[in-house]
N, C-alpha and C positions, 0 to 999 in steps of 0.2 A: 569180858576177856579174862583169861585165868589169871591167876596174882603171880604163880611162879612162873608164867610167862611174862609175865611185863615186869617182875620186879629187876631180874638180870639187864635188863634194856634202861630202864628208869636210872637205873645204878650207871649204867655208861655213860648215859646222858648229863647223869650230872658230874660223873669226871669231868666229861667234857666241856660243860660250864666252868668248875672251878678251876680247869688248867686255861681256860680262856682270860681267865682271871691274870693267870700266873705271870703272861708273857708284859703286862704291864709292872708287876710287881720284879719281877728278875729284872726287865729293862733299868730300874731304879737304882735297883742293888748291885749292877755291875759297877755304877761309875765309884763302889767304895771297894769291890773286892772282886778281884781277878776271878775269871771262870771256874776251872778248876777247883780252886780252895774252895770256892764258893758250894759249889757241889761235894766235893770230899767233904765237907761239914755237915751241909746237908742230909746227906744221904746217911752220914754216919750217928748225926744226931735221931735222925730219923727208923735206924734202925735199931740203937739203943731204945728209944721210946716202945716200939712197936715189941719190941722183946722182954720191957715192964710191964706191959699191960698183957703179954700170953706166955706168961715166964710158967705156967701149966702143960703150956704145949712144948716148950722146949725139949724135954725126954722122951719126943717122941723121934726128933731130928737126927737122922745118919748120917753118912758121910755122901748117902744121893743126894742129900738137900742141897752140899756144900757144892758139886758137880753141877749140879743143874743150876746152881745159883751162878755161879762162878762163870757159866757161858750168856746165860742172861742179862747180867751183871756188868759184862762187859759191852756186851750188846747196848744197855742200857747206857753207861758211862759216853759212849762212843756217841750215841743218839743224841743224849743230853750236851755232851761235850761240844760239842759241830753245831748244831742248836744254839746256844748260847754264845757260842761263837758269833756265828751271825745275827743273831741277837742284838750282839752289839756295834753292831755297824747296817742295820737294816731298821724298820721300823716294824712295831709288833705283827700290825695284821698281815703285814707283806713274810713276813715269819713264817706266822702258824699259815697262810696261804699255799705256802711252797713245803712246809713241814705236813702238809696236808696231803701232799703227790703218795705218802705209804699205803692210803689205802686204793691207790692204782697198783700196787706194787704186792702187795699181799698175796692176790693169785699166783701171781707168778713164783713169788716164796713160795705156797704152796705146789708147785709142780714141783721145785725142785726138789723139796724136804718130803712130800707123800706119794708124790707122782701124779699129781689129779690135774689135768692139763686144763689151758684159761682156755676160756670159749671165749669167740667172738666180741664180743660187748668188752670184754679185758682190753684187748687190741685195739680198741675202737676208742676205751675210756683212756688207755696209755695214749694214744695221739692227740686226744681233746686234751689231755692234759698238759703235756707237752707246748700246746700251745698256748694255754692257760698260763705258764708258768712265762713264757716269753712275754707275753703281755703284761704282765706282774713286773718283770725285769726292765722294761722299755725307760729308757732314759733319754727324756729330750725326743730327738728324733731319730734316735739310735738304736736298734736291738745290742743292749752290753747287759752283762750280768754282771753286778759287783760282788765282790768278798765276800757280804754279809748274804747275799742272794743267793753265793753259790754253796756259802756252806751251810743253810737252811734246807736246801736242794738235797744235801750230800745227807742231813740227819734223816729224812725220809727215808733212805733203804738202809739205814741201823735202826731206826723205829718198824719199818717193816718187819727185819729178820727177827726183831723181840717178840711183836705178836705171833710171826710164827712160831716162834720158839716156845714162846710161854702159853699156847694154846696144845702145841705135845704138850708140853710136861706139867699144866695145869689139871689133866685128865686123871693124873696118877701121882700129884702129890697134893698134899694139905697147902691152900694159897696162904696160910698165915705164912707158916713156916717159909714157905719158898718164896715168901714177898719179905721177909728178915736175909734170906740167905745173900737175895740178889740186892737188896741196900746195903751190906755189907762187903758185897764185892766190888759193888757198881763205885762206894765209896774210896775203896783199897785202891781201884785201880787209875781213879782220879785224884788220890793221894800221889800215887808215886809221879804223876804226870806235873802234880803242881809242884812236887819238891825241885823236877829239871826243868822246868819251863818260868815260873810265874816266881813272885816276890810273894810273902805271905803277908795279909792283911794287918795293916797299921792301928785301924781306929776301928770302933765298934761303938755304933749311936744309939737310940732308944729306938727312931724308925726302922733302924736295920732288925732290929729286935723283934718289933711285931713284923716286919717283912718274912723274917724267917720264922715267926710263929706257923704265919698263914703257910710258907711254903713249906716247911717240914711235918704242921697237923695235916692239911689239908691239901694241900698239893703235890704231897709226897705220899704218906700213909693211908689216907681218906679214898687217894684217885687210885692208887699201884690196888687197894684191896678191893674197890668198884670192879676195876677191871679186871683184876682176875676173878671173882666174882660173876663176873657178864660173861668173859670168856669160858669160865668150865661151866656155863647154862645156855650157852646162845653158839651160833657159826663164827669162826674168824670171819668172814669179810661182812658180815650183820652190826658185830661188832665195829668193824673198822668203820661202816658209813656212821654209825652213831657218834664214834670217837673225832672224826670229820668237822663235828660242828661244832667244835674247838675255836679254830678257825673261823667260824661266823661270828663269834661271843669276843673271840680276841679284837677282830676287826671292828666290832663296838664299841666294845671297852677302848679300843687305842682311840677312835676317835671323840669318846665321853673325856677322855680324857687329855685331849690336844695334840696328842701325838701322832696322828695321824692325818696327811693331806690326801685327801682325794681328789685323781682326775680322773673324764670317762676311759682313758685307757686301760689305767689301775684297776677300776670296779668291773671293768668288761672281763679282765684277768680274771680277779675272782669269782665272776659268775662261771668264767667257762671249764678253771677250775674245780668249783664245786660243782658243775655239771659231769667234769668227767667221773668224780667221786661216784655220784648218786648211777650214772649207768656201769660203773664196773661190780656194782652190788646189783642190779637186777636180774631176777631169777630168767632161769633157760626159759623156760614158757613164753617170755615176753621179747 
């Protein structure tokens, strides 16, 4: 197989692993620091770093960077913000499960942003999925979606609209640059949300420390450059099944790690979720 075919794919894959990572490590880090702050930090530490080490490329940035960054940016904030939200009031895998529905959602982003209508299998994959997520949500013997459920739910189509988005504007700009632009906005705009909303963080431990090593080297800088990376070499929705198995490494990791109880309703969820995934990426042919 060619190398610059599978390198862009490889590169997704392993975002995908290290944010499978992440949703245990964020779970952690919430009970010390509100959402918000938690990411305005983040993101802003994260794009300082990333602007030391291509502080080369800097002169090359206009004020499209700052445009393009700025809608992405927010896209992102919104993604991540909803996400974490439920985060903390859901458990990881049942998270990244229902944060998983964007790449049912992607086609559809792309009809409306280049005109290129879902076929069939889209329609098909949004209804399996749909029910994937009701089975994820089953409490007791109830269909109820709680809090955490529903704003997991809500971060998939602001995680959609980003891959849309950052698949335009990854064709025609430098992914360094526009993966600085959009940490810097992403951060701005979850600043201002934590200064009206949230109390700012009191204690700062040594765990929190390496917590946000991993999630600002590696879970921030490492995965935003993979993926834009995969995306200006590969399709948006190639892309989205790869980014999908997120979600499978999360559901591991929470239960490596105790956080997560399985019953067969829950596991049914996630299979028929990750089935709608895998048919809304298969090619017309099939």
């Amino acid at each position: 197989m060619n190398i610059k075919y599978l390198l862009p794919r490889l590169a997704v894959l392993g975002a995908a692993l290290i944010w499978g990572g992440a949703f245990i490590v964020m779970k952690d880090v919430l009970t010390s620091i509100p959402t918000f702050w938690l990411l305005a930090i983040r993101f802003c530490l994260a794009g300082v770093l990333l602007s030391a080490i291509s502080y080369k490329k800097l002169k090359h940035m206009d004020i499209s960077y700052w445009k393009d960054g700025m809608l992405l940016g927010f896209f992102l904030a919104m993604a991540y913000g909803t996400q974490t939200i439920g985060l903390s009031t859901t458990t990881p895998g049942k998270n990244a499960f229902l944060t998983a529905g964007y790449c049912v959602l992607v086609p559809f982003m792309n009809w409306l942003v280049i005109k290129q209508r879902p076929r069939i299998n889209h329609l098909i994959a949004a209804i399996v999925c749909i029910l994937g997520i009701g089975l994820i949500s089953l409490s007791g013997d109830t269909l109820s979606i709680s809090q955490g459920d529903a704003f997991s739910a809500i971060c998939a189509v602001f995680f959609a609209l980003h891959i849309t988005g950052l698949d335009v504007k990854s064709k025609k700009q430098d992914i360094v640059l526009l993966t600085i632009t959009q940490f810097f906005c992403c951060s701005l705009v979850c600043f201002i949300i934590a200064l009206f909303t949230e109390q700012p963080p009191q204690t700062f431990t040594t765990d929190m420390f390496f917590s946000f090593v991993y999630l600002i080297l590696f879970s921030t800088i490492g995965c935003m450059l993979f993926q834009a990376y995969g995306q200006k070499n590969a399709a948006p929705t190639e892309v989205a099944v790869l980014m999908s198995f997120e979600s499978v490494f999360a559901a591991i990791f929470s239960l490596m790690a105790g956080m997560e109880v399985f019953n067969p309703v829950v596991v049914c969820g996630f299979v028929v979720t990750f089935v709608a995934v895998i048919i809304a990426q298969l090619p017309a042919k099939k």
